[in-house]
C-alpha angles and dihedrals in degrees: 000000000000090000086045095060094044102044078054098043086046090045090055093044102043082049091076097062131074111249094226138116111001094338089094098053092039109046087040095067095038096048090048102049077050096065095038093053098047087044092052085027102061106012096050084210126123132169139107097287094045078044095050089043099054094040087053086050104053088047087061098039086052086040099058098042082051078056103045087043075061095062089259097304095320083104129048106263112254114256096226087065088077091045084055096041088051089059106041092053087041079056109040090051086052098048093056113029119089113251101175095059088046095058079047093061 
């Protein structure tokens, strides 16, 4: 729930900026390491699916603030909001699955 709230409260935010220049390949990232943190943070949980979950929820969160930058769909949506999308989610399953239990399978 934690990771929802904030992928929302991100994706509100991020909307309000232009995805343009470095923005993109900065705030992916970020955004990313922030949902995966909250999400390990506070939910103490990692694993594939908490991985798979959190990286679904920073691409849309990524996703919707692409879409709010596009006036809410009147404009195309920028094509650096799916770089950025790709590495917030890449980001977001890193930061919370458990690395160190799958190299022990």
């Amino acid at each position: 729930m934690c990771g929802a709230g904030a992928a929302v409260l991100g994706a509100l935010i991020l909307g309000e900026y232009e995805f343009t220049g470095s923005l993109p390949f900065v705030a992916g990232p970020l955004f990313g390491l922030a949902i995966g943190e909250i999400v390990a943070g506070v939910g103490q949980l990692r694993s594939l699916p908490i991985a798979a979950v959190c990286g679904a929820l920073a691409f849309g969160g990524i996703a919707w603030a692409g879409w709010i930058d596009s006036s809410e769909g009147v404009e195309p949506v920028k094509a650096l909001v799916w770089v950025a999308a790709s590495l917030a989610a890449l980001t977001a399953a890193w930061r919370s699955v458990d690395l160190a239990r799958l190299r022990r399978s």
